[in-house]
C-alpha positions as CSV (number, residue, x, y, z in Angstrom):
1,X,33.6,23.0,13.9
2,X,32.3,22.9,10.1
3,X,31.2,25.9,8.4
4,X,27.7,26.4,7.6
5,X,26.8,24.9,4.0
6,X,23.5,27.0,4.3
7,X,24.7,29.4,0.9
8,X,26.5,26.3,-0.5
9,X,23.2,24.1,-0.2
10,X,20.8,26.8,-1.8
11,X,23.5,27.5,-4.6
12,X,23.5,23.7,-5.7
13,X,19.8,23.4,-5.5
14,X,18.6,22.9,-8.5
15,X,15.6,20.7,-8.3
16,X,12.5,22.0,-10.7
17,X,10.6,24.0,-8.9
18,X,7.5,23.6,-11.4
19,X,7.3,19.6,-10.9
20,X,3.3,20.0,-10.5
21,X,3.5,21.3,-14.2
22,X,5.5,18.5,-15.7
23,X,5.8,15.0,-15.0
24,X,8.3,13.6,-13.0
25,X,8.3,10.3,-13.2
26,X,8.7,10.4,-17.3
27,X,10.4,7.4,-18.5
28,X,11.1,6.1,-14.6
29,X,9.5,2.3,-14.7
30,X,7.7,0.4,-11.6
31,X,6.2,-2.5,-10.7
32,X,3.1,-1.8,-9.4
33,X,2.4,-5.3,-7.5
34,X,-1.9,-5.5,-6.5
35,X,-2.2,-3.3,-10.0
36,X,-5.2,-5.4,-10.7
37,X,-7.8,-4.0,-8.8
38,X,-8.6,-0.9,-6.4
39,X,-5.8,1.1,-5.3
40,X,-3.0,-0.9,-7.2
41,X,-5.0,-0.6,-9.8
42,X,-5.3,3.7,-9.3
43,X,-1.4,3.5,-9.1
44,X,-0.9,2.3,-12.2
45,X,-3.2,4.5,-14.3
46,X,-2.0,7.2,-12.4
47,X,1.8,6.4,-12.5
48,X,1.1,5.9,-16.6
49,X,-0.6,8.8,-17.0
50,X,2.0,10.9,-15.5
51,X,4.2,8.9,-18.4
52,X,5.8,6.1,-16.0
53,X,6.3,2.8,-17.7
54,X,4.3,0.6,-15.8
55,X,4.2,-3.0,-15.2
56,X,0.8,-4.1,-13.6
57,X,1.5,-7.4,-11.5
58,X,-1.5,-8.9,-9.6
59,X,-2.7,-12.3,-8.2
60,X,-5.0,-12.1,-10.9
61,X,-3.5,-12.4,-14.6
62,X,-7.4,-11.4,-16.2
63,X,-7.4,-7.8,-13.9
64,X,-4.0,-7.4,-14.3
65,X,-4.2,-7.7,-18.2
66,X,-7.5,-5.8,-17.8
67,X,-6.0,-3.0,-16.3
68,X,-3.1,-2.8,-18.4
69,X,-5.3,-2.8,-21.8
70,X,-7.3,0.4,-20.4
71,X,-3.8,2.1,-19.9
72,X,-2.5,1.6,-23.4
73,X,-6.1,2.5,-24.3
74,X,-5.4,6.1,-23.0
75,X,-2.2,6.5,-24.6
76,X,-0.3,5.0,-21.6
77,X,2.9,2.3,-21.4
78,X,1.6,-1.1,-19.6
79,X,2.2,-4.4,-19.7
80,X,0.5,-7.6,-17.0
81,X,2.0,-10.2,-15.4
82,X,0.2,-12.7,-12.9
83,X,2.3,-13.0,-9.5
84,X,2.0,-14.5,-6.5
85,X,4.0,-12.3,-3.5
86,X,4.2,-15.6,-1.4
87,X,6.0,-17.2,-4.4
88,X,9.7,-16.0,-5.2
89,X,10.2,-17.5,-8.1
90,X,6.9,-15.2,-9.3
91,X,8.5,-12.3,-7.8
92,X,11.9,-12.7,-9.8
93,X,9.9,-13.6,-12.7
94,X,7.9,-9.9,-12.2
95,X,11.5,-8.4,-11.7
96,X,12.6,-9.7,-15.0
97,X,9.4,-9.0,-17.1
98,X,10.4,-5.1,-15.9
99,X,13.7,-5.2,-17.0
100,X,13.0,-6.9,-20.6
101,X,10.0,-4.7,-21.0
102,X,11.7,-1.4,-20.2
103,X,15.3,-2.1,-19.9
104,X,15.3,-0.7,-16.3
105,X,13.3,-0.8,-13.2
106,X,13.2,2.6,-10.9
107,X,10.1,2.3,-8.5
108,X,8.5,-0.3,-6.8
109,X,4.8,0.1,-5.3
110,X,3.4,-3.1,-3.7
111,X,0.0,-3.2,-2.2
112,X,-1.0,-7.1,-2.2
113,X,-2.4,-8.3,0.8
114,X,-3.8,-10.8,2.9
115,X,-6.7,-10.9,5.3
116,X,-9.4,-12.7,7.4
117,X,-11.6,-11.5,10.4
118,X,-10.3,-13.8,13.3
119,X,-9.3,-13.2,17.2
120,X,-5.9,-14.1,18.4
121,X,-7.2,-16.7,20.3
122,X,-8.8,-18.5,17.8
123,X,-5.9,-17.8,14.8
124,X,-5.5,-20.5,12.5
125,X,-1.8,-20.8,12.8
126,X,-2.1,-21.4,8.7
127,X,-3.8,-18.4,8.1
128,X,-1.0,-16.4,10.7
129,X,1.8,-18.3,8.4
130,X,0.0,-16.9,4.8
131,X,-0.5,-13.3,6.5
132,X,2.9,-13.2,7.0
133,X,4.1,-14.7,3.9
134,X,2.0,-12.2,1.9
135,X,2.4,-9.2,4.0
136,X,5.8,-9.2,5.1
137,X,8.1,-11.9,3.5
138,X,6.7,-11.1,-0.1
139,X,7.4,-7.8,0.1
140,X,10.8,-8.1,1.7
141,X,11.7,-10.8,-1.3
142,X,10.2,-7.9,-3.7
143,X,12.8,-5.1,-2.2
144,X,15.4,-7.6,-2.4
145,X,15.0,-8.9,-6.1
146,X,14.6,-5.2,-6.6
147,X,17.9,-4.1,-5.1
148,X,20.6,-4.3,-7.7
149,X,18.6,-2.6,-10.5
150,X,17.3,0.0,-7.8
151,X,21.0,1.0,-7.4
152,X,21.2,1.4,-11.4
153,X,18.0,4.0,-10.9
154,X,18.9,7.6,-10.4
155,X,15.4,7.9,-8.5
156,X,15.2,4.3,-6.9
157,X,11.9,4.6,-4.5
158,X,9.9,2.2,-2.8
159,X,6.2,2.4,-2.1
160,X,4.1,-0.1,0.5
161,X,0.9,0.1,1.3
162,X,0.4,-0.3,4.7
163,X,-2.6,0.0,7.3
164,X,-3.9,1.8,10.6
165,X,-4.3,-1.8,11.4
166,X,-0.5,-1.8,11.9
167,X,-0.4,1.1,13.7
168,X,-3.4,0.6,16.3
169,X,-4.6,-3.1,16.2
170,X,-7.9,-3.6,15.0
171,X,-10.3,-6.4,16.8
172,X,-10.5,-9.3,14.7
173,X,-7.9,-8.5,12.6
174,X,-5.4,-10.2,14.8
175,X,-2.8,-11.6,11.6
176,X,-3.4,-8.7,9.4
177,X,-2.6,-5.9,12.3
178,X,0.3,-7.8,13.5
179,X,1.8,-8.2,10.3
180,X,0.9,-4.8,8.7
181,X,2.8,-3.7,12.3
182,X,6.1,-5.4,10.7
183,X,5.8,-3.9,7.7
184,X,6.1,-0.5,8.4
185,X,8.6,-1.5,10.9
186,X,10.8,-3.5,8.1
187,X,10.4,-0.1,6.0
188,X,11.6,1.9,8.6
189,X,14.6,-0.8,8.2
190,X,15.3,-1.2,4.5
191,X,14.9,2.8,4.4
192,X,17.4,3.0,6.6
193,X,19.9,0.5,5.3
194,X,19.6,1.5,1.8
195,X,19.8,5.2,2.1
196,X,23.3,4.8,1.2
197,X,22.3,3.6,-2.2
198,X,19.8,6.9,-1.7
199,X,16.8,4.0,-1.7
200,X,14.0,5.5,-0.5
201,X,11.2,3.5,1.6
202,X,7.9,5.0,2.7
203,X,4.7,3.0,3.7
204,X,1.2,4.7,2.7
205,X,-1.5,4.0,5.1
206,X,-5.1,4.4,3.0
207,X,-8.0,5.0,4.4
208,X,-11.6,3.0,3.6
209,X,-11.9,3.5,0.1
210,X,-15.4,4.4,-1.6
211,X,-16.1,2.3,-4.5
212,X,-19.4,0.0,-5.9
213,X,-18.3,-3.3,-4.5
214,X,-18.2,-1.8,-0.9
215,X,-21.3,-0.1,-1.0
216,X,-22.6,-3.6,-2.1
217,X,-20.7,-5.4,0.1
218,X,-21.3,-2.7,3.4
219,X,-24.9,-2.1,5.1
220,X,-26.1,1.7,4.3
221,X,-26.1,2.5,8.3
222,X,-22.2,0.7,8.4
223,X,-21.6,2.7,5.6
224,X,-22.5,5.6,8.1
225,X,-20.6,4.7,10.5
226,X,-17.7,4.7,8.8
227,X,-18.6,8.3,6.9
228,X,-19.5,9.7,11.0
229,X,-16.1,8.7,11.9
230,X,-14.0,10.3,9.3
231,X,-14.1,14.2,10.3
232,X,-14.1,15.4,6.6
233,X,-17.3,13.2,6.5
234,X,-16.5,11.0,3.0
235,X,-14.8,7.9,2.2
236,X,-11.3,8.0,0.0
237,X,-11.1,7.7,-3.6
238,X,-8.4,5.2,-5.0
239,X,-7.1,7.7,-6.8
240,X,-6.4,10.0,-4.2
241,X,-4.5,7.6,-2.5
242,X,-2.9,6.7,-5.4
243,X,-1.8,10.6,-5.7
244,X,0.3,10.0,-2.7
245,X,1.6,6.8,-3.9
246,X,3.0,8.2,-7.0
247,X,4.4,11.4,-5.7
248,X,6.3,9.5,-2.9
249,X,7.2,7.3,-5.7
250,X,8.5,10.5,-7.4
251,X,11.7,12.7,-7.2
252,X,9.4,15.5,-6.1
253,X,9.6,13.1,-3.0
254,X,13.5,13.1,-2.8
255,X,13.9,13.7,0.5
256,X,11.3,11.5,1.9
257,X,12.3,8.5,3.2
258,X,11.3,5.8,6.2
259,X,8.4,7.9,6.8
260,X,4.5,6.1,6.8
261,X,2.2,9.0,5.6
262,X,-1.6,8.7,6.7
263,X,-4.3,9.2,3.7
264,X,-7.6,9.3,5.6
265,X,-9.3,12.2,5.8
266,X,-8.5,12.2,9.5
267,X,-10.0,9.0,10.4
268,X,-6.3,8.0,11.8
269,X,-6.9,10.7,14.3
270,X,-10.6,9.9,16.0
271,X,-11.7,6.2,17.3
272,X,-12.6,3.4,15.7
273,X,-14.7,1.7,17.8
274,X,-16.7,-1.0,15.8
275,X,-14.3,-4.1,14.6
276,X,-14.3,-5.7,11.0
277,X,-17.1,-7.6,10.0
278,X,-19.5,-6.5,12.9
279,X,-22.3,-4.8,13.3
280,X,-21.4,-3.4,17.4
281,X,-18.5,-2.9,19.8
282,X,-16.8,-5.9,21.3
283,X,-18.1,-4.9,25.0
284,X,-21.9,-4.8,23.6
285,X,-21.1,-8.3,22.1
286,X,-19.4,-9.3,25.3
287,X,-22.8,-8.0,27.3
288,X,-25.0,-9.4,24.3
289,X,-23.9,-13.0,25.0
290,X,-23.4,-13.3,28.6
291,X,-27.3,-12.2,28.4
292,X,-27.9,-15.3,26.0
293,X,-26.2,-17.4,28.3
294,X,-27.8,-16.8,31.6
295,X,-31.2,-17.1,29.6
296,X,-29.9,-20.3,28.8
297,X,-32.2,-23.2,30.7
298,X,-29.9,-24.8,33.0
299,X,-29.7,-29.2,33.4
């Protein structure tokens, strides 16, 4: 039988305790892949504020650039680079901007995606092959291309946003679900194989962020809905998901690993009971047409 390393552990234990009052992610560089807009975009102000080097990598060179601009505008470390995740020689090319920016490469946060309101049914078998390419395979390629710098890193840590989509299904969301469902799964995986290299690998499931373009984009009473069924009765802020993003990015974090960590305000935990993109249940659209069609004149 061992003996206890209790005493032993607590002697060697000499992690800051005052990590909220300092930074601890100075000098530590990511690729923040998405950093264009919303949430990637929160990430990478926040991870630069906190004195990260930050590369901002989007779909979109203009945000990405746009985004990086306002960070050295604030005193921050940024520089943009357009990438497409379904695209590997974009991701090595994102991989190699970080290293001849900053010499190194330390965290990885990735929240591209893909998505369209379809049911399984009726799945364009293109639009299943680009949710998957996006939404799994990119960021698989991005850990990968990652890797051998990551085991350079003395705080190597990797950051995916994920969705509740991927943990309960959502109705018409048939290729985003499924694939958001492998990649927490595939985390679970990499965090697992690449402990050894002590890799971590967490997923970060947001919940519906408040911002202008989706009070535009929503109906005030679906706007409603979604406030009614989040018990602390408000919509996220990208920077509070992005709060989570960087500490789990973070060596505060250094014993977190292969975990996915809900940031919701408790929406994960009630019912969501009216699909994307419509305006009732699928049972009262079910009802709704069978109505329409027996009203239907017959030949």
């Amino acid at each position: 039988m061992s003996e206890p390393t209790t005493n032993i552990a607590a002697e060697t234990d000499h992690r800051p305790r005052d990590w909220m009052k300092r930074s601890q992610i100075e000098g530590l560089a990511a690729l923040i892949v998405g950093g264009g807009s919303g949430m990637g975009a929160a990430c990478a102000r926040t991870f630069a504020a906190n004195d990260g080097l930050v590369i901002v990598a989007d779909l979109s060179l203009e945000n990405a650039e746009r985004v990086a601009s306002e960070i050295r505008e604030s005193g921050g470390k940024a520089v943009a680079i357009g990438v497409d995740v379904s695209k590997p020689a974009d991701i090595d090319a994102a991989v190699q901007k970080t290293l001849d920016t900053y010499a190194r490469l330390d965290v990885l946060i990735n929240s591209a995606t893909w998505s369209a309101n379809c049911m399984l049914e009726d799945v364009d078998m293109r639009d299943w092959d680009k949710a998957f390419q996006t939404n799994v395979h990119g960021p698989l390629l991005l850990a990968r291309a990652c890797l051998p710098h990551f085991r350079k890193s003395p705080a190597p840590a990797i950051v995916f946003v994920g969705s509740l989509a991927g943990v309960v299904g959502y109705a018409r969301k048939s290729a985003y679900s499924t694939t958001k469902g492998a990649l927490i799964t595939m985390s679970r995986q990499l965090a697992l194989e690449w402990a050894v290299d002590n890799i971590r690998v967490n997923v970060l499931i947001p919940g519906t962020i408040d911002s202008p373009l989706f009070r535009k984009m929503v109906r005030p009473e679906i706007l409603a809905t979604f406030e009614r069924a989040t018990p602390m009765g408000r919509l996220g802020l990208a920077s509070e998901m992005a709060d989570l993003a960087v500490f789990l990015a973070s060596p505060a974090a250094s014993f977190i690993t292969g975990q996915t960590i809900n940031c919701c305000g408790g929406f994960s935990i009630n019912t969501f009971v009216v699909p994307a993109g419509m305006t009732e249940t699928l049972i009262e659209a079910r009802k709704a047409k069978m109505k329409n069609d027996l009203l239907k004149p017959t030949a």
